[in-house]
N, C-alpha and C positions, 0 to 999 in steps of 0.2 A: 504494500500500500504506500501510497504516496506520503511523504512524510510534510507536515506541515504546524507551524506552532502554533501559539496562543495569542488571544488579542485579548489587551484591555486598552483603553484609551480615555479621551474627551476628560479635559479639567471640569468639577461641574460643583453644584453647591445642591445644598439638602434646607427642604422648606424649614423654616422654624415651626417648632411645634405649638400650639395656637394662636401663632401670630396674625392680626388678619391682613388679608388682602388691601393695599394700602391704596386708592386710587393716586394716580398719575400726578395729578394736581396736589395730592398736598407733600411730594417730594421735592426738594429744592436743594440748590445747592450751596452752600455755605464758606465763609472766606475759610482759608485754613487759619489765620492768626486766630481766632477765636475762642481757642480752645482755653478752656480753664484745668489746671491741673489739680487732683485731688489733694487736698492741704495732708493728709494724712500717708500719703504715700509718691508725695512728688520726687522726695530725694531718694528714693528707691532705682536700681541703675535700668529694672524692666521698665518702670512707671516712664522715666524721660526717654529712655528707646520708644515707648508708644508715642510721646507728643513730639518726638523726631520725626515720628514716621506722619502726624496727622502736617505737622511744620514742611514736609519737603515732599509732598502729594507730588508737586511737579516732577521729580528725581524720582518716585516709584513708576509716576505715568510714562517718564523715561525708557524706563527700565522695561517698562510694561511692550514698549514698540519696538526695542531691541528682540525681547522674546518673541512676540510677533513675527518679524523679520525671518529669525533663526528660524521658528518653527515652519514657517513658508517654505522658507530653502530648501529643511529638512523633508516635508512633506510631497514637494513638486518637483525641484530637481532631480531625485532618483528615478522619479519617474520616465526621464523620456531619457536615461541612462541605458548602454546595452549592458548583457547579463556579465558579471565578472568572471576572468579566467580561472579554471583551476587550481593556479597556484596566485592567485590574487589573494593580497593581505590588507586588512584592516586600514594599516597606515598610508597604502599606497592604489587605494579604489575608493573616491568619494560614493557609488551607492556604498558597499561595505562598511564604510565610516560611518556614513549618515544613518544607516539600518542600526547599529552597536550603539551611537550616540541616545540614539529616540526611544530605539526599544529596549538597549541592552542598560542604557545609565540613566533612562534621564524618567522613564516612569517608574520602576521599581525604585528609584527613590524619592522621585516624587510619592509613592504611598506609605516609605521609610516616613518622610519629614510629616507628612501629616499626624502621625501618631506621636511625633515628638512635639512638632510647631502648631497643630493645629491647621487649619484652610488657608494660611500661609499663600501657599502654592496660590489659591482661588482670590485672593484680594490682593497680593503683588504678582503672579506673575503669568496667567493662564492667557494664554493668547485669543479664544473664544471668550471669555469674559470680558477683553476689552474690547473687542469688537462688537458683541452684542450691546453692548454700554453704551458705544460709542452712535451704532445705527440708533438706540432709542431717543438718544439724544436730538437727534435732525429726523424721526422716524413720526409717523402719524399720532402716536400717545395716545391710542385706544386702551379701554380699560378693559382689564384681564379676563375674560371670560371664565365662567364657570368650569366648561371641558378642561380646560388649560391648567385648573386648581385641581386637577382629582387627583389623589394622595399615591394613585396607584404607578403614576407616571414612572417614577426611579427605578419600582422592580420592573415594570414592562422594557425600559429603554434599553436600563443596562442588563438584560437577557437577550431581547434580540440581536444587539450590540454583539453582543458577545460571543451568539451563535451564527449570525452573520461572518465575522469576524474568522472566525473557523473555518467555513466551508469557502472563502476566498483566499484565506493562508492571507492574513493583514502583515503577520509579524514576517514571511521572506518576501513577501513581492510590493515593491514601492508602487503599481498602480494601483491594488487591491489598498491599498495604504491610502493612497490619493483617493481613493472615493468611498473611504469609509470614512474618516477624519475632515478629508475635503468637504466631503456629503453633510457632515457635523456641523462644519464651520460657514458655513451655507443656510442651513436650517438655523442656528442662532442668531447670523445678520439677518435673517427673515423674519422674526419674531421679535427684535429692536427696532425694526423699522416696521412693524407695525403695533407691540404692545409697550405699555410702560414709558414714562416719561425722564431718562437718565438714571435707568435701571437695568438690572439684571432677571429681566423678568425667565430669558430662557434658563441659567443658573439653576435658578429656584426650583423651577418644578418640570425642565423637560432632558436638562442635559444627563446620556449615557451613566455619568459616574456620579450621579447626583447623591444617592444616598451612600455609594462604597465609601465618600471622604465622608460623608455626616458620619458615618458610622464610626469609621475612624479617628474624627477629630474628637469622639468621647472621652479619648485615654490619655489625649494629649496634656501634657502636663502645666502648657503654654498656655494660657488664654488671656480674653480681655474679661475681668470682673467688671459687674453693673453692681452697685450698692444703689438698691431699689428706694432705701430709705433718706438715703444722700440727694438722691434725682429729685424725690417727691419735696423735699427741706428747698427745694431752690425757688428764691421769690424773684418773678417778673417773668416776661414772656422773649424767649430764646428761639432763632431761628431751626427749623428741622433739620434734621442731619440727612443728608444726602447715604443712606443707605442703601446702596447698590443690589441686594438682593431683600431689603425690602423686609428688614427685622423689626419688630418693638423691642425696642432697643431698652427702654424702661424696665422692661419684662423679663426681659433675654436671660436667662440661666443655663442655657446650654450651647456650648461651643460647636454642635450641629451643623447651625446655618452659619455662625461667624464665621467672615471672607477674612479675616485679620489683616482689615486692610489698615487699619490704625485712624481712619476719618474719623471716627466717635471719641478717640482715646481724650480723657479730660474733661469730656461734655459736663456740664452744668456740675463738675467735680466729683464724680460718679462712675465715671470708667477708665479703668486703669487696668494696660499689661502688667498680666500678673500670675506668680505659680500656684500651685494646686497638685494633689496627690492625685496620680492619673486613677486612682478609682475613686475618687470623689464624684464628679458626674453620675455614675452608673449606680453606685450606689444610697444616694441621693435621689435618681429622677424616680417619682411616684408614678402607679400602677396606669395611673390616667394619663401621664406624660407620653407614655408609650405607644404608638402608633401601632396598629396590626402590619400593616404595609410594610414601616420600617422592620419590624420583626421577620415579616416573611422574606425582605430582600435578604438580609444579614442571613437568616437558614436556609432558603430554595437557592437564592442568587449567589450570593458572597459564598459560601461555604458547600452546595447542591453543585450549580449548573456550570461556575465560574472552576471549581475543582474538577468534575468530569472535563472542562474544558480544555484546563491545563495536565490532564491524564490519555485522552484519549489516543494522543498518537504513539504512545509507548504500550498500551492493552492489548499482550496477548490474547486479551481474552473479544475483544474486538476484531482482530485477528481470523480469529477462530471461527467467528460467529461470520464475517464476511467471506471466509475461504468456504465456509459450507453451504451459504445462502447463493453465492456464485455457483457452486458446483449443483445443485437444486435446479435453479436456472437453465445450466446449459443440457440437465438432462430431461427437461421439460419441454427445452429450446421455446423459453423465453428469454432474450436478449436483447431485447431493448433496455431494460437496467446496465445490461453491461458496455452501454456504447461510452463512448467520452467524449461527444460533441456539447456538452453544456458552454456556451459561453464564457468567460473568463469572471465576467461581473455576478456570476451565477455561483459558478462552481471553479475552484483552483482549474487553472489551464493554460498550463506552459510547455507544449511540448518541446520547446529546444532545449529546455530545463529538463527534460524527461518526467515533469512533475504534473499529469493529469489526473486528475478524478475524473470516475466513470459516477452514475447517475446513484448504483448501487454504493459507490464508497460514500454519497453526500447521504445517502440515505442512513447508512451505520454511522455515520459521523451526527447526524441529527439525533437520531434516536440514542445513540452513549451520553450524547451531552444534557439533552433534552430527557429522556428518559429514566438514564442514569443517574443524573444529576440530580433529576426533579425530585429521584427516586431516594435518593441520599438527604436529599433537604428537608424529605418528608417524615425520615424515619429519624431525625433530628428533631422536630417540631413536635411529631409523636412522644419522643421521650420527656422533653420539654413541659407538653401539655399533663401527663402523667404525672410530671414531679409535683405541676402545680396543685392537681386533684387532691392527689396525697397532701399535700401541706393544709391543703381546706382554708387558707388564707385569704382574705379578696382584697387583700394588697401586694398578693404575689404573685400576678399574673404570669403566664408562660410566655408573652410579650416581653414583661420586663426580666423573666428569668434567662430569658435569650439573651439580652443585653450582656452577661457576663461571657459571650462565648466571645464577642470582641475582640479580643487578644491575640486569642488564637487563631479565629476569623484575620487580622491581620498579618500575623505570622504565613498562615496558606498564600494569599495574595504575595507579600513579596518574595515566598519560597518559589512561588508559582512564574512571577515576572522574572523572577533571579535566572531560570532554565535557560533562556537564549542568551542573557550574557556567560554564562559557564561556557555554553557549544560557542561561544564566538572565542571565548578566551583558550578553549579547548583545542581551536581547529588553527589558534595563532601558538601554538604549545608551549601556553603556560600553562607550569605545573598546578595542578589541581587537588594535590593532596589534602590542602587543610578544608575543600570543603566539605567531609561529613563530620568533621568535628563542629565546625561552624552550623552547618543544618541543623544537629543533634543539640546545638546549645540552644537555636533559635527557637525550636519546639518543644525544650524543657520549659525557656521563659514563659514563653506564651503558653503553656500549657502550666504552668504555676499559677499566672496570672491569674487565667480565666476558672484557676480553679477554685483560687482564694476569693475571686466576685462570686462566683456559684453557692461556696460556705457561707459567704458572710449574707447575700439576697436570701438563701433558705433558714438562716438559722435564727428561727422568730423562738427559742424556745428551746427549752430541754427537755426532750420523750422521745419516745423512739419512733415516734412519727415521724416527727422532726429530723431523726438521725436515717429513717428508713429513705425521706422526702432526697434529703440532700445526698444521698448516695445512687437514686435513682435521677438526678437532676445531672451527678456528673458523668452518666453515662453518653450523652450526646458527646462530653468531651472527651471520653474513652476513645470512642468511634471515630471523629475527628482526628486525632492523633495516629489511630490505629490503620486509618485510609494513607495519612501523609505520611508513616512510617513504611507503609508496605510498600508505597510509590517511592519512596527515594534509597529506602535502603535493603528492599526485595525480603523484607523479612516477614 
């Protein structure tokens, strides 16, 4: 079978959680000198890094068009590149650079920094984000439609995303890349230039990676604090903060939707960059903060469809199942499955790469990831919902017990993005020893983590209910560990 890798992509932001829909007209934009810094934590060295950051907007927006730039080059140029020689190297084949640069360095740690920095990435640097900002800006300022707000958008995008993504091989072939990214970045100047007024209306609720960084930015230890009680203490009437994805900002307690762009930092002496214990958020957000949606991306999507994703082209046991269903086929002589004219935008199809899918291989490849996956998220959600029953809590939903698999949910992802820069690093022969030491550390931590959020969300109590509840709560993370273990170290 044709060998093809994984796709994640699209910088994106995660709705706030009941924040509401703001119309166009009451966002504005505001000077940067404005900012007041909080009397209580101005000489703090994160606190003046935020009202750096809200002080020299210009130098982020800068920064903001450089990335832009880059990511164009990265994105287009390969594309009308011919295929590199067989002994072509990294250093010396701009596609080869540019494929290592985009796929192999620059998103597995773009979803590295989120878990440290926070949405970072989504308010300095995402190159759809400014563009979508920018079209809403000079764009008609229609207000948000209803369709547009449905909660479901993040798991629907970032799965088709994803599975799309697969069956054109995103991560080896720069066109397959150009018109899923390109496709992205397209669909977001379309939705600035017709919704929201100097906003982030695509961000919020339609970009691909919408809820993987919400998800993400839970554990981050980075964020911007709102002192709700500081904001409400401030007398006279203060311009709106120009909030790009459209947060109540008042309100905000979870670093989800923050773009950590630093424009709030200081407001009316009430928000301030600031640390926190990365399980503070998770175990803190109440039953009702919890979204079903966000829950089901994090267990079907993030950890289900996005891991069959990143497994499927190494499964013998796919393999297997497509050597038999071909050979069914040809003794039936039906062979229309087995043709390989699918178009390229369709299905992988390169034959001077010798690299085609036949009709039957998109078919196995749909259904492992799709199936598979769906099938793995489900029996995740199952144990999930189990633990909750058992606890008999109705503050402990299986929504918010999900929340602790986070960790490790992030661990899979960069383990998962990590694969193509190893085979880049691999096929330029650097030695590759230290990484099953490194894997093995990566998914003790994350598997620590999410173990100690699982104890602490379950343990309302001492009985052995209790002790029965959080024993069957950490089986989804049993399971989880026990998929990533077998995928990377055949055991």
């Amino acid at each position: 079978m044709p060998a093809a890798s994984v796709y994640w992509a699209c910088a994106a932001n995660l709705p706030s959680k009941g924040a509401p829909c703001l119309p166009h007209s009451s966002v504005r934009s505001i000077p940067i000198a404005v900012a007041h810094a909080p009397a209580d934590s101005a000489g703090g060295a994160l606190s003046r890094l935020g009202q750096a950051m809200r002080r020299h907007q210009r130098v982020i927006l800068a920064l903001q068009w450089v990335v832009v730039v880059v990511y164009a080059l990265l994105v287009t140029v390969p594309a009308f590149l011919p295929l590199p020689a067989q002994d072509a190297r990294i250093l010396d084949n701009l596609r080869l650079f540019a494929q290592f640069l985009f796929w192999g360095v620059w998103w597995p740690f773009v979803m590295l920094a989120t878990m440290l920095l926070g949405r970072v990435w989504c308010g300095v640097f995402c190159p759809e984000g400014t563009l979508t900002e920018l079209a809403s800006r000079h764009g008609l300022g229609r207000a948000i439609p209803r369709w547009l707000r449905w909660r479901g958008w993040p798991f629907t995008a970032f799965v088709c995303t994803t599975v799309y993504g697969q069956l054109v091989s995103v991560y080896e072939y720069p066109q397959a890349a150009l018109l899923v990214l390109g496709g992205s970045t397209l669909a977001a100047v379309a939705v600035g230039l017709v919704y929201g007024r100097g906003s982030r209306v695509w961000c919020r609720y339609l970009c691909p990676a919408n809820g993987v960084f919400g998800l993400l930015a839970k554990v981050a230890p980075l964020h911007f604090a709102v002192d709700e009680a500081r904001w409400k203490q401030h007398l006279g009437r203060a311009p709106a903060v120009n909030c790009a994805p459209l947060i109540d900002i008042a309100h905000m307690k979870s670093a989800s939707a923050c773009h950590a762009c630093g424009r709030c930092s200081g407001e009316r002496g009430a928000v301030a960059l600031a640390l926190r214990s990365p399980a503070k958020e998770i175990l803190s957000t109440s039953a009702r903060q919890v979204k079903t949606e966000e829950a089901l991306t994090l267990l079907v999507g993030v950890m289900g469809v996005a891991t069959a994703a990143f497994m499927w082209s190494s499964s013998k046991r796919l393999v297997a199942i497509k050597t038999a269903l071909a050979n069914w086929l040809i003794e039936h002589d039906y062979t229309a499955l087995l043709q390989d004219n699918a178009p390229w935008w369709l299905l992988t199809h390169y034959p001077q790469a010798h690299d085609v899918f036949t009709w039957l291989d998109g078919l196995c490849i749909l259904g492992f990831i799709v199936g598979g996956g769906g099938a793995l998220g489900l029996a995740l959600w199952l144990l999930m919902w189990l633990a909750a029953r058992a606890l008999g809590t109705p503050e402990v939903t299986w929504q918010r017990l999900s929340l602790g698999l986070v960790p490790m949910a992030g661990v899979g992802v960069f383990l998962g993005l990590s694969m193509l820069t190893l085979g880049h690093l691999k096929a330029e022969g650097v030695s590759l020893i230290w990484v099953p030491v490194v894997r093995a550390a990566l998914l003790l931590l994350g598997g620590v983590f999410s173990a100690y959020l699982i104890a602490r969300l379950c343990w309302t109590g001492r009985s052995l209910r209790t002790a029965g509840a959080t024993l069957l709560a950490l089986a989804p993370l049993a399971l989880a560990l026990g998929v990533w273990i077998r995928a990377l170290f055949g055991a």
